[in-house]
N, C-alpha and C positions, 0 to 999 in steps of 0.2 A: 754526459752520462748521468749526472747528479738530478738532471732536470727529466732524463727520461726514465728514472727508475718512480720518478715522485708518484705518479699515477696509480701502482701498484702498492706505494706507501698509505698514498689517502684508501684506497682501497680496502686494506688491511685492516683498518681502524674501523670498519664498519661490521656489521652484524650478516650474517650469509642474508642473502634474499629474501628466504622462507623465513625466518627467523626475524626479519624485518614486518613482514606480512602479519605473523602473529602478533607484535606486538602492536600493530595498529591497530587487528581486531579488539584487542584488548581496550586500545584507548578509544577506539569508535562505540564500545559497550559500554565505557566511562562515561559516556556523555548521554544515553538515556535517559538515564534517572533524574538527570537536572532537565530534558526535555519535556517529560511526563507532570514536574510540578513547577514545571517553570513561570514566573509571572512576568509581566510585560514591561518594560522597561520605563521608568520614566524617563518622560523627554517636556522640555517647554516648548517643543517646537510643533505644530501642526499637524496636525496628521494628513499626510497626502496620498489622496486613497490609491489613484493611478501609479506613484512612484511605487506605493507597495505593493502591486499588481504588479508591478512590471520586473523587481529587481527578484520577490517571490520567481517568478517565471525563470527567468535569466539562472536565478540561482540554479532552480531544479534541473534545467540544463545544462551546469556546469558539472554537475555531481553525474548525469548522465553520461557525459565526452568523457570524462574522469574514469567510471566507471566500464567504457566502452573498451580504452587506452589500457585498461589494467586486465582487462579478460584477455587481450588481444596479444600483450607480452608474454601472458604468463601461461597461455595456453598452446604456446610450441616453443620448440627447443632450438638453441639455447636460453635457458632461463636469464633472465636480464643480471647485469652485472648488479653487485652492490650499490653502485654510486647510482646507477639508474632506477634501481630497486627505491633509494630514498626518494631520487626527483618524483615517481609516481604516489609514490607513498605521503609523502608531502603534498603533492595536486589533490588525493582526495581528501586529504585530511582539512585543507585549508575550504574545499568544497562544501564539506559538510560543517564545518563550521560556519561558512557564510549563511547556507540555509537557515542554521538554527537561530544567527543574529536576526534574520529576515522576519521570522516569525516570533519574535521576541516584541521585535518593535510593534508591535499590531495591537495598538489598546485595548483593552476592556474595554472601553466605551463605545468600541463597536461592535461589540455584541459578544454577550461569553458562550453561544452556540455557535458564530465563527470563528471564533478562538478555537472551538474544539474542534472543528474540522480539520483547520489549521495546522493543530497539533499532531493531530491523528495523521495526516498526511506527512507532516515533520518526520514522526516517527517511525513512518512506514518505508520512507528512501535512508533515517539512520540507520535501522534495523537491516533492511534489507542490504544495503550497503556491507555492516560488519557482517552476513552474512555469508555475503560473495567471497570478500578477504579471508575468511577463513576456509571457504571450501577451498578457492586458490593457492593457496599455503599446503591444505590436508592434501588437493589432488591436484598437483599441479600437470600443466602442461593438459589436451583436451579430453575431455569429458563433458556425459549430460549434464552432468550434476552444475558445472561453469557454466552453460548456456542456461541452464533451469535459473540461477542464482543470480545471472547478470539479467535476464527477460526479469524479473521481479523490482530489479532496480530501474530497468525501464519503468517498466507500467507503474511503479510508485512515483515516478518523475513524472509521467503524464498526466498522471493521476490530479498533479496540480493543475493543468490548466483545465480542469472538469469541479474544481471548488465551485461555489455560489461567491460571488461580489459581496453580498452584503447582507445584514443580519435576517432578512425577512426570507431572502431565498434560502438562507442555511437554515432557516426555521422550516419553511415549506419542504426542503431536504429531507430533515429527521422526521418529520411527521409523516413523511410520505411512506421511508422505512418502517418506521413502526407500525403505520396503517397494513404495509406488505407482510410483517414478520404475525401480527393477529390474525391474519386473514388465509397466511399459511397453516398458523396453530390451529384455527378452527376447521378448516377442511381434514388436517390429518385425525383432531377429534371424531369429526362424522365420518368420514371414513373406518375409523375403529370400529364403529358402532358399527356400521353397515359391513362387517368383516364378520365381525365377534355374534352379532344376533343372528345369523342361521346357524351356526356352530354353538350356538347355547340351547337353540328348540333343538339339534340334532342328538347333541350331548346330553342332554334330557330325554329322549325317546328311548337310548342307548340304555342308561341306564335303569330306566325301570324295565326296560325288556329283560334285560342282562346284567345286575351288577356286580356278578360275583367274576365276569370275564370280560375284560375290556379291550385287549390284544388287539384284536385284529382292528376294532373300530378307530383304537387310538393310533392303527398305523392308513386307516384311509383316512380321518382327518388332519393326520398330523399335527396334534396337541396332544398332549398327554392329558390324561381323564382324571382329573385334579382341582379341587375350588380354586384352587390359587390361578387358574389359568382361565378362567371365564367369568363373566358377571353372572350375579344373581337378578331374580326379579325386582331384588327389591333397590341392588345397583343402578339397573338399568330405567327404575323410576325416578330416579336421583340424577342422574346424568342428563335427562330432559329438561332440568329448569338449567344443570351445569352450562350446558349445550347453550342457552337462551341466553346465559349471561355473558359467553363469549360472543355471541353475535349482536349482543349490545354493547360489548368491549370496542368491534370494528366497526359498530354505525357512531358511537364519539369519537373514536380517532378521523372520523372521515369526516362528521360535521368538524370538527376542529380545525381540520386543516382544511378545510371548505371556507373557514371563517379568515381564516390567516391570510390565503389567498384572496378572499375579496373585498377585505375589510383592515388589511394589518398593515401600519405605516410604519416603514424605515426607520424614521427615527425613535419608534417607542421602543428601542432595543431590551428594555430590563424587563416590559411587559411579555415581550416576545421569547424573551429567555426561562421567564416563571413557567410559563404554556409549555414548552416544550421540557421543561427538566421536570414536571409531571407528569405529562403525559406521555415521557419516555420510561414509564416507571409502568407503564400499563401493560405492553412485552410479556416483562419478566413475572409477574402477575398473571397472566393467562399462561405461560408455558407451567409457571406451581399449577395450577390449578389441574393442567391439564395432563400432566407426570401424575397427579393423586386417583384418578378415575380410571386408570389400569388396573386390572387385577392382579393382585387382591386387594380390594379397596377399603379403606379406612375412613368411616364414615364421618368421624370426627374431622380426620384430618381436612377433607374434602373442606365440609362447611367451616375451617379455620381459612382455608388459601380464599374460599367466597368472599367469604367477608371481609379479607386482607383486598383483594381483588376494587369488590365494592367502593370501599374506601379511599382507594385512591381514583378510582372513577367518578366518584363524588366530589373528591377535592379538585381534579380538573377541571370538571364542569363549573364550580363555583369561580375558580382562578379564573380560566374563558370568561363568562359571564360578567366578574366584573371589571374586566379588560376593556381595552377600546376595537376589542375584535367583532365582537355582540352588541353593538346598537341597539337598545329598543325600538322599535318591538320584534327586532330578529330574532330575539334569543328567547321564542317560545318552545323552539327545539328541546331547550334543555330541560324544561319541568319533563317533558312527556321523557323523553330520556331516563328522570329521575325515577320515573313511574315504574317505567317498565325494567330497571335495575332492582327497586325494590319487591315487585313483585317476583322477580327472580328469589330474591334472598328471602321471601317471605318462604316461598315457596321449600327452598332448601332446607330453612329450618324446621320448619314441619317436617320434613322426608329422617330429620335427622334429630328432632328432639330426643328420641328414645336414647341416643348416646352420650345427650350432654349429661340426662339424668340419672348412666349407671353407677 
């Protein structure tokens, strides 16, 4: 009798289910913040690129089946016992923790833009992971919301086997985004423009016909009949060199990673690292630039994000340049490059001296 009550005893000493779930999300949230600045472990031992490609993999799938096992209990009824609630609860705990070792061990010396991939993908099955735990906890038994939460831990598991191997391809990676994320900005730019410029001649005809009655007009175009909602002429002359300077933002991202691709070796991973933590800087650069040319625009401001802009376009070019990606004589691209930025910015200043000088 002593022997078959025990079951019921170890039982009791445990925390209900739900209440075990919580606390896991809790400690799976614990462990971000040391993902996020974590640095790589020393080891004296070699680095073996294959074992860490492979145990990386193994791991991701193990937090996957981990993941799978935990939507699957807890999304029908009866909710798992206590004692079972821990053996799950301990599977992913110990899951995510392998991962994080996995990606610990992965030198710097192979490159701190696959590191960052690395990480980001780390991140993205711990995150996603206490994610799931908690919705499982808040809504147990099924729901969207469990199927939305565990599909996220998929695809950030898969997500690893879609890394780059090795420092050059994680560099061709970033470059290729950012060349995509510029080339987005500048289209939704020209597009503004071609939106906003009949609705500035129309809004102009409007009012010197009429400006004492706007009603009706302001309900067939649908803006209100307002400075703050349109460019002026003298915006829309300003915005033309704007406009040139982004489309010389997306032809260096694209020689760049043109250069990378035919020119960039494996092992010069520090060079490769410079290149892209520059030129990752060129993005956020064109989206300021391109938030400041809405109306109502601020003419100063503009010509401050240019010349913010510029400046780091310039600094790339020179990093590339004196890289081993630009061979002489390839790297004639970049004078003309240099040209055609500064004649942008010449161009702005002029459009916008009158503001530096109020």
């Amino acid at each position: 009798m002593a022997s078959a009550a025990a079951p019921a005893v170890a039982d009791s000493t445990l925390p209900p289910p739900l209440e075990q779930l919580r606390h896991l999300a809790g400690e799976l949230r614990f462990l971000l913040p040391g993902v996020r600045v974590g640095e790589a472990r020393e080891t004296t031992k070699e680095f073996d690129r294959e074992t860490f490609w492979r145990r990386l993999r193994e791991t991701a799938m193990a937090v996957s089946r981990a993941a799978t096992t935990l939507t699957e209990v807890f999304s029908r009824l009866p909710l798992p016992s206590p004692q079972e609630t821990q053996k799950f609860s301990e599977q992913v705990h110990a899951s995510i923790k392998a991962i994080i070792a996995v990606y610990y061990s992965l030198p710097k010396d192979q490159g701190i833009t696959l590191r960052k991939l690395v990480r980001s993908a780390t991140l993205d099955i711990v995150d996603g992971m206490a994610q799931l735990v908690e919705v499982l906890y808040i809504t147990p038994t099924q729901s969207p919301e469990n199927l939305i939460s565990y599909n996220s831990v998929w695809e950030a598991c898969q997500q690893v086997l879609r890394i780059p191997r090795d420092n050059k391809a994680a560099a061709l990676s970033v470059l290729t985004k950012s060349v995509d994320l510029v080339k987005d900005a500048h289209e939704e730019m020209e597009q503004a423009v071609e939106e906003c410029d009949p609705y500035y001649g129309l809004l102009s005809d409007i009012e010197e016909d009429n400006s004492d009655n706007h009603s009706d007009e302001e309900d067939i175009l649908g803006c209100p009949s307002n400075r703050d909602s349109y460019w002026s002429e003298e915006d829309q002359e300003l915005i033309i060199p704007c406009l040139a300077l982004v489309r010389a933002s997306k032809a260096c991202l694209k020689k760049i990673r043109l250069s990378v691709a035919e020119n960039g070796k494996k092992d010069q991973v520090a060079q490769l690292d410079d290149i892209v933590d520059i030129s990752d800087e060129i993005s956020p650069s064109v989206d300021d630039l391109a938030l400041s040319i809405y109306p109502p625009v601020c003419h100063l401001t503009v010509r401050i994000n240019c010349a913010k802009l510029v400046s780091v376009l310039k600094k790339a070019l020179e990093i590339t340049k004196a890289s081993h990606v630009t061979p002489q004589p390839e790297d004639s691209w970049i004078p003309l490059l240099i040209n055609a930025i500064d004649h942008c910015m010449n161009r702005i200043k002029e459009l916008t001296q009158h503001e530096v000088e109020l």
